[in-house]
Structures are given as C-alpha cells and as structure tokens.
Residue frames as qw, qx, qy, qz and C-alpha x, y, z in Angstrom:
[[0.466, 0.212, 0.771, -0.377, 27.70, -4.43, -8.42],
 [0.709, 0.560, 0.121, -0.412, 26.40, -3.66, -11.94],
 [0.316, 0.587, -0.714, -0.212, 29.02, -4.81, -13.70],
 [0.110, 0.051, 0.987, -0.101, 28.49, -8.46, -11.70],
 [0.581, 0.355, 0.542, -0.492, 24.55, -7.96, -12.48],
 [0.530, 0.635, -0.433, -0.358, 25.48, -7.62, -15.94],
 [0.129, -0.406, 0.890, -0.162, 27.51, -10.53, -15.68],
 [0.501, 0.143, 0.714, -0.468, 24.75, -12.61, -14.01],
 [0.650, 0.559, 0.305, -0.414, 21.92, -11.73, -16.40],
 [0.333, 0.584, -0.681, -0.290, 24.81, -12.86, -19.46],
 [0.067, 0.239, -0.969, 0.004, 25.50, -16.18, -17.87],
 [0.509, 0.392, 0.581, -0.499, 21.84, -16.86, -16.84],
 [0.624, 0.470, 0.248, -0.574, 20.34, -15.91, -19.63],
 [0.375, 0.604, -0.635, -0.302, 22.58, -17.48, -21.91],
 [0.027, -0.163, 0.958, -0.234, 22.66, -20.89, -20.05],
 [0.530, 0.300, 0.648, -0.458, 18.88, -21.03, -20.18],
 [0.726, 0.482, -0.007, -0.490, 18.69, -20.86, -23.73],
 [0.527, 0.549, -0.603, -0.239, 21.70, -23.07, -24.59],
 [0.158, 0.351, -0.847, 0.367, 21.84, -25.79, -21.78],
 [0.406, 0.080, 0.729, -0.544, 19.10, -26.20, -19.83],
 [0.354, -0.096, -0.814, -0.450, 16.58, -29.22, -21.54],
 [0.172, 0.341, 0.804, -0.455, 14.13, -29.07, -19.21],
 [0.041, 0.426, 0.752, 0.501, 10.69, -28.58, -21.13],
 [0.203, -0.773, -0.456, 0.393, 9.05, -26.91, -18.26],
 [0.017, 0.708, -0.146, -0.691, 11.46, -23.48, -19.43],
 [0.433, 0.444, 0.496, 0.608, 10.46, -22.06, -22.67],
 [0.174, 0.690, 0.190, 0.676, 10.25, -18.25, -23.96],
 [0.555, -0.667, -0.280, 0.410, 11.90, -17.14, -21.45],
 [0.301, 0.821, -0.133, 0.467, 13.52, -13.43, -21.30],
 [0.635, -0.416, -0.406, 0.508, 15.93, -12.59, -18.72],
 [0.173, 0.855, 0.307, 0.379, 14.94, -8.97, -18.35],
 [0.112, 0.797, -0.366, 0.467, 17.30, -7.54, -15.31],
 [0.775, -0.320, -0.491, 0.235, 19.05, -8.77, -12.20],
 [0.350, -0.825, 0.218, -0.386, 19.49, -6.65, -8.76],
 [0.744, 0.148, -0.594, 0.267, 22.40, -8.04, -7.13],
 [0.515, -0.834, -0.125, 0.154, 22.53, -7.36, -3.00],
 [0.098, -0.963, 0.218, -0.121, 25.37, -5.69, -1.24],
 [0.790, -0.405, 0.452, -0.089, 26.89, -8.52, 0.23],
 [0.715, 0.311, -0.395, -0.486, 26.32, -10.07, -3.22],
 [0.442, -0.114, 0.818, -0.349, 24.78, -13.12, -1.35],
 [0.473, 0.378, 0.793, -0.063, 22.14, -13.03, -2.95],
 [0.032, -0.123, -0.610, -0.782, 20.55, -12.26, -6.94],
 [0.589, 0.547, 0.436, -0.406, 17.21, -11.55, -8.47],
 [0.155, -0.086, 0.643, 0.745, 16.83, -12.39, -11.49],
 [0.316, 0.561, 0.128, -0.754, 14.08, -11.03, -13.08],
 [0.040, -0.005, 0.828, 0.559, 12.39, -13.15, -16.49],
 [0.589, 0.252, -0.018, -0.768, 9.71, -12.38, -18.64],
 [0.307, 0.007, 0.948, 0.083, 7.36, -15.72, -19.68],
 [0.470, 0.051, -0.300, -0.829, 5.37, -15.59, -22.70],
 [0.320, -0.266, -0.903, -0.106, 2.29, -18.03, -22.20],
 [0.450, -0.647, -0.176, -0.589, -0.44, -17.72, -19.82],
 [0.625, -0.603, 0.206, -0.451, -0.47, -18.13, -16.07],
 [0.903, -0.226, 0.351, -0.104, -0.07, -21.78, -15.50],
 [0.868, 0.334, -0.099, 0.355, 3.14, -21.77, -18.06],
 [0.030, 0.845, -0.352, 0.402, 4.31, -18.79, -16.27],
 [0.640, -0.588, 0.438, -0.230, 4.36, -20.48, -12.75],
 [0.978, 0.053, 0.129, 0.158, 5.58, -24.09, -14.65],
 [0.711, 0.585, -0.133, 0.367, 8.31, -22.30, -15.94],
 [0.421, -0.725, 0.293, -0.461, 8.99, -20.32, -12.78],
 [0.865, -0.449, 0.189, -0.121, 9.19, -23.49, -10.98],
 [0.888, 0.308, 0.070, 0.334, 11.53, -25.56, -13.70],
 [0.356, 0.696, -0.281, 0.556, 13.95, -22.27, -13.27],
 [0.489, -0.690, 0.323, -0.425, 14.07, -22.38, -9.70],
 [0.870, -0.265, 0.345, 0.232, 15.42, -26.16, -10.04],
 [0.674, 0.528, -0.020, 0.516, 17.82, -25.12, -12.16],
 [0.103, -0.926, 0.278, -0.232, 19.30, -22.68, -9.99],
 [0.593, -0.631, 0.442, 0.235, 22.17, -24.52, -8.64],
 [0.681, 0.237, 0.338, 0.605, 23.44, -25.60, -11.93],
 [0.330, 0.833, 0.058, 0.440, 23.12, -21.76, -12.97],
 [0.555, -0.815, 0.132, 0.099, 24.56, -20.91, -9.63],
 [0.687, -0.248, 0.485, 0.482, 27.89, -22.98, -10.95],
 [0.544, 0.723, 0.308, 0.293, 27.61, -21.28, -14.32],
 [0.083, -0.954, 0.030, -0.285, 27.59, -18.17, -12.78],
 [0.631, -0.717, 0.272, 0.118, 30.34, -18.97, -10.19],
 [0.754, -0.013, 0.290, 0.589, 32.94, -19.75, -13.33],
 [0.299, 0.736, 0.351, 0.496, 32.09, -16.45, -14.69],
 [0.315, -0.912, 0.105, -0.240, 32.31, -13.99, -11.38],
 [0.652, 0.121, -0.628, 0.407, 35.16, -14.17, -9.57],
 [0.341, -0.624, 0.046, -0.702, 33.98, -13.45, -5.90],
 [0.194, -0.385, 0.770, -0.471, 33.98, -14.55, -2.32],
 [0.510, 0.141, 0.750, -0.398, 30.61, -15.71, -2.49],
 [0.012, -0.050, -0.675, -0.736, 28.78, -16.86, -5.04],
 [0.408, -0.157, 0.094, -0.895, 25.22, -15.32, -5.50],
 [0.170, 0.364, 0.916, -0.024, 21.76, -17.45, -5.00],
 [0.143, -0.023, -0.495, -0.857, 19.93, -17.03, -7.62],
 [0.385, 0.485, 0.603, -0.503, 15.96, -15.79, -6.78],
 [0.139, 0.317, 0.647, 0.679, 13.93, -15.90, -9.93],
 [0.100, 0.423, 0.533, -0.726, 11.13, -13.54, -10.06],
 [0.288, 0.488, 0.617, 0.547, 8.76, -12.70, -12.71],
 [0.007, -0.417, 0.079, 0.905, 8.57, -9.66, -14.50],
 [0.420, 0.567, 0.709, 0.001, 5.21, -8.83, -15.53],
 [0.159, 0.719, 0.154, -0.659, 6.10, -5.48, -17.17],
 [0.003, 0.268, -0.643, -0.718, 6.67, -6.77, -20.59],
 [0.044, -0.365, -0.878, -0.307, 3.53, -8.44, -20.62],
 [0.087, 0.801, 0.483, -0.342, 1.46, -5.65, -19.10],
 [0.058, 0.449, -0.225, -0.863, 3.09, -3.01, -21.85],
 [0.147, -0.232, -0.858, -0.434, 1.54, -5.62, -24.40],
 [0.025, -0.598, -0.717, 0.356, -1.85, -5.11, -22.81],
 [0.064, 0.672, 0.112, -0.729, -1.54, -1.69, -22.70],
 [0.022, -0.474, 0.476, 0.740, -0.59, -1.37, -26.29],
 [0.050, -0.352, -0.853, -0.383, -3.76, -3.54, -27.27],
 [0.120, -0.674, -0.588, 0.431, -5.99, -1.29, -25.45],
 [0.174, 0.652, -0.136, -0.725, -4.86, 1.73, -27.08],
 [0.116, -0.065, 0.790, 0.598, -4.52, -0.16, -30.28],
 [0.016, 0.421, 0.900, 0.113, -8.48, -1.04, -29.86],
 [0.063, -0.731, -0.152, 0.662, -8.93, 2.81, -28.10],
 [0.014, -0.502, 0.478, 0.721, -6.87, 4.85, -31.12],
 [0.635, 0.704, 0.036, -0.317, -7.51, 5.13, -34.65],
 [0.915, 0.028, 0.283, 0.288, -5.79, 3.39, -37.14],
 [0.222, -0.659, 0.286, 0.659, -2.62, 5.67, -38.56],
 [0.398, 0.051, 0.777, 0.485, -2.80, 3.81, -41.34],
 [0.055, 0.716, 0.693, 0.065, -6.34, 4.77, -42.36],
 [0.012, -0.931, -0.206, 0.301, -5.96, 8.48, -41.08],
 [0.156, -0.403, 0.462, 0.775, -3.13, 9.16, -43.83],
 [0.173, 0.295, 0.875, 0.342, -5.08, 7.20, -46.40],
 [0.018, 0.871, 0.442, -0.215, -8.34, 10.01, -45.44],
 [0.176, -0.845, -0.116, 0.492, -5.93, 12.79, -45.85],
 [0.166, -0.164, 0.589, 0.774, -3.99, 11.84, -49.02]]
C-alpha cells in the first residue's frame, strides 16, 4: 500500500503541475496520500499557499479534476480497482509557518546575539 501511495502522490502531484490549466489550482503541494485497504479509495493530502477563500477555490478546482487524475493514476497503478481520489487539505505546513513567526517575533535575533558577543 505505500508503494501505490507513493505512486499516487507522483502521478497526482505531477499531473497538477504539468496538465491541469484550470486557474482555480495554483501553489499547490501534494504533501502525502493514505491509501485504504481495499485501495478503493485515496486521500490525498495538498498544501495551498494563499488565504482561505484560494484555499477552498483551489480545493474545489481539484476535486473536478479528480476523474482526469483518477485516469492518470489508473495508467500508472496496475490494480483491480482504481482509487477515488479525496482531496483534503493539509494545514500543517501552513500552521508550522505560523508557528515559526511567533517564535521569530518571541526569540531574539541570532544574528544580533553573535554580533553582542564578538
């Protein structure tokens, strides 16, 4: 099953940056896919830089695209079934960013505390 999630998240994420022209999907990441047991059915898991209302536009524009990635994916696996692809967004690249302004604004600058000590 990891070896087809691997797969997946190759042909996905590749197909979304070199094929799909829909405007709706930009800076997209495809960040991991969980594939069931059955393998009926995917998650795919993408990070969307932008705020809110580009997240969900882009969200949406990938969700019609899923049967053309579906056929991507279905020359690439060779399996009984071929998966259906659930997008899902994956907010943990954009909440480590957060985090890592917060401490940035929290913490001293490193820079500065060598500069004090040389």
């Amino acid at each position: 099953m990891q070896k087809a999630a691997q797969a997946i998240r190759e042909v996905v994420g590749t197909s979304i940056l070199r094929d799909l022209m829909d405007p709706r999907i930009e800076n997209v990441t495809v960040t991991n896919v969980e594939v069931s047991r059955d393998m009926r059915q995917a998650r795919v898991y993408v990070s969307v830089m932008g705020d809110e209302k580009q997240q969900q536009l882009c969200l949406h524009g990938l969700r019609h695209a899923a049967g053309f990635l579906q056929s991507k994916v279905a020359k690439r696996i060779d399996t009984r079934y071929t998966p259906v692809l659930k997008f899902v967004l994956d907010m943990g690249v954009k909440k480590s960013i957060e985090i890592n302004e917060i401490l940035q604004s929290v913490l001293p600058d490193q820079d500065e505390d060598q500069v004090a000590d040389d």
